[in-house]
N, C-alpha and C positions, 0 to 999 in steps of 0.2 A: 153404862152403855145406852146410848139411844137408839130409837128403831122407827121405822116407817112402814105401816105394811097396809097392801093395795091388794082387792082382790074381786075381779071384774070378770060375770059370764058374759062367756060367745055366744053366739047366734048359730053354734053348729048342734049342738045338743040341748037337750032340756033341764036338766039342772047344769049348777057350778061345777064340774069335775075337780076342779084345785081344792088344796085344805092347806091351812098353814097354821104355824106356831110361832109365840113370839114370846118367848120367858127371860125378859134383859136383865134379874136379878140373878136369875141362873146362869146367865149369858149363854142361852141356847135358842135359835131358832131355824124356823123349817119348813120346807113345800115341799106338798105331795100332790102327784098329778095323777086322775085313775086315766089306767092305760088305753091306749087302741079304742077310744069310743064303745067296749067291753061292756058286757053288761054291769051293772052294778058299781060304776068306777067311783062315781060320789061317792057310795057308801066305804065301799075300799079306803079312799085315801081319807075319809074321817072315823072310821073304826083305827084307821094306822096312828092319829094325830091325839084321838080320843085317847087311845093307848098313849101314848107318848108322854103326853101332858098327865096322865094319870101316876105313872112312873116317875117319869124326871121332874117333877113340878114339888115331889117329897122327902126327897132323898140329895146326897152330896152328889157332884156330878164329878163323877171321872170314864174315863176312855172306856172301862169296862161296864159300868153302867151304863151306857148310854148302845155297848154293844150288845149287853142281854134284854135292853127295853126294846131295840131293834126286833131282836129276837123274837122276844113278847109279842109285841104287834103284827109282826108276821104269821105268828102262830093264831094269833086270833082272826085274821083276814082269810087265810088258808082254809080254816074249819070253815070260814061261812063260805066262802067259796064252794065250797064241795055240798053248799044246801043249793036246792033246786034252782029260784030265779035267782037266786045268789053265784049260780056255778061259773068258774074262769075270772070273775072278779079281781082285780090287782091293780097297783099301783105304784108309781116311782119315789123317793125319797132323796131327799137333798137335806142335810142338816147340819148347822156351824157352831160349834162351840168355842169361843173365848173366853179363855183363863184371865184376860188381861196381858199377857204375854208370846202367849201362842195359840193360834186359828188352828182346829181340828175339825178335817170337811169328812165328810160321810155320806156315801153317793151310791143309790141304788137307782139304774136306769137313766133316763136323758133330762131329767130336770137339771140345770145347774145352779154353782155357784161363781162368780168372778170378784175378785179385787181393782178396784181405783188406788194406785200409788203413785204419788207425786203426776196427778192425769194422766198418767198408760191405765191402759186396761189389759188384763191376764184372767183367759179361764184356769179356776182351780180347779176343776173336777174336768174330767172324761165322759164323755156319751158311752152309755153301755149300748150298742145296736148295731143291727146290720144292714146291710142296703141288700135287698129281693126286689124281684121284676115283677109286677102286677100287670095286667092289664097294658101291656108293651111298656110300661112308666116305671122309675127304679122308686120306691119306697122304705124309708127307714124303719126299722122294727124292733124293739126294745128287747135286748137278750138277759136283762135280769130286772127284777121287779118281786115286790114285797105282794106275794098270795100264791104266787106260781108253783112252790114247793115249798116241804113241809119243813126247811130250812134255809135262809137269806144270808151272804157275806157283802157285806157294803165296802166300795172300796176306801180306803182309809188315807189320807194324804193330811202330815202337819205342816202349817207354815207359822211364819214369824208372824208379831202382831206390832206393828208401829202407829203412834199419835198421829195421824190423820188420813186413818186407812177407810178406805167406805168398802164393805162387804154387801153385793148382793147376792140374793137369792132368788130364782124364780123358774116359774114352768115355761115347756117348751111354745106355749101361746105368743109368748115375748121373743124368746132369741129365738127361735123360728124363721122370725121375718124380718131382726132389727140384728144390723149385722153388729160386730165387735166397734168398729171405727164408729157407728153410727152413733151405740151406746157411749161411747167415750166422749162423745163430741156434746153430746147431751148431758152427761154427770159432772162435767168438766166445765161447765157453762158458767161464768162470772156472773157475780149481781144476782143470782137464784138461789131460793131458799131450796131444801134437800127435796121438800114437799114437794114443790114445783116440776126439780129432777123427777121425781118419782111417778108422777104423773104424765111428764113428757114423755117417758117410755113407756108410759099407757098408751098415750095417744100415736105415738109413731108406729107401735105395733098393728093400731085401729088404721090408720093412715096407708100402712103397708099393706095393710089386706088380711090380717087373722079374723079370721074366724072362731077361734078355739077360745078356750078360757085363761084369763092372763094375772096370774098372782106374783104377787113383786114382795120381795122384803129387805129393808138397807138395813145395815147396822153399821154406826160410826162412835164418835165418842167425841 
């Protein structure tokens, strides 16, 4: 498994809020974005990643491992949550395992995942959130998230894995403002190496107007 992973702060907060993971012997990896500009979301989503990699990084991976390390992480984000400047801290989850045969996505909150087959592009995963009225303006808001309570269920969706699928990962700093078509039009792109893809979806995001912070991860073969 190869992998490409980009991981670029906004201009809207003060640290990197994204954390990602990249274990291609394990054939696991994963963003984590902390939530809502929330206090403490850097730490959140590297305490979640910190945990992650500490777990999955030793051990065989299968579907239920990967669902009690979930667990694990959450439970450690939760506790420091409930410390003082640590309090409400949380973070989203996006994470892809390849067996070699089948994609297993794992999706806590609006980070995603999408596949590249034969150039269509398809989101795997679902936005956990709702749209509320702020300030006369509708806003998205993330309905599940690793620190929120003292227990997490990630949604679970397996797909097929075929030779010459590209898997990305990333936070909502990218798809935010770079729509499906756009993204496809750029990973699909002739004469470019993946690196290059990976990058242009940096840069079209910066182009479009994010502000936020933009973690990318491809995985292909």
């Amino acid at each position: 498994m190869k992998t490409i992973t980009i991981s670029k702060k906004g201009s809207r907060s003060e640290f990197n809020e994204d954390a990602l993971l990249s274990l291609p012997v394990k054939g696991v990896f994963l963003v984590s974005d902390g939530v809502g500009g929330g206090p403490s979301g850097h730490k959140a989503s590297r305490t979640t990643v910190h945990n992650l990699y500490e777990t999955l990084s030793s051990i065989e991976i299968t579907q239920d491992a990967i669902i009690k390390s979930i667990s694990t992480a959450n439970d450690a984000v939760y506790q420091k949550a409930l410390e003082g400047e640590h309090k409400g801290m949380a973070c989203t989850l996006v994470l892809a395992w390849c067996d070699g045969e089948r994609l297993t996505c794992f999706n806590i909150g609006d980070s995603r995942i999408y596949r590249i087959r034969n150039g269509l592009i398809e989101q795997l995963t679902s936005d956990q959130t709702k749209q509320v009225k702020r300030n006369d303006r509708m806003k998205s808001l993330v309905t599940n998230a690793i620190g929120v309570k003292p227990s997490v269920t990630a949604e679970l969706t397996e797909w097929d894995w075929v030779d010459g699928d590209l898997v990305m990962l990333m936070s909502d700093g990218i798809s935010d403002v770079v729509s499906d078509n756009e993204m496809q039009d750029l990973v699909t792109a002739e004469g470019v190496s993946m690196l290059e893809k990976a990058n242009a979806l940096i840069a079209a995001s910066v182009a479009n107007g994010s502000t936020d912070d933009k973690t990318l991860v491809f995985c292909f073969n």
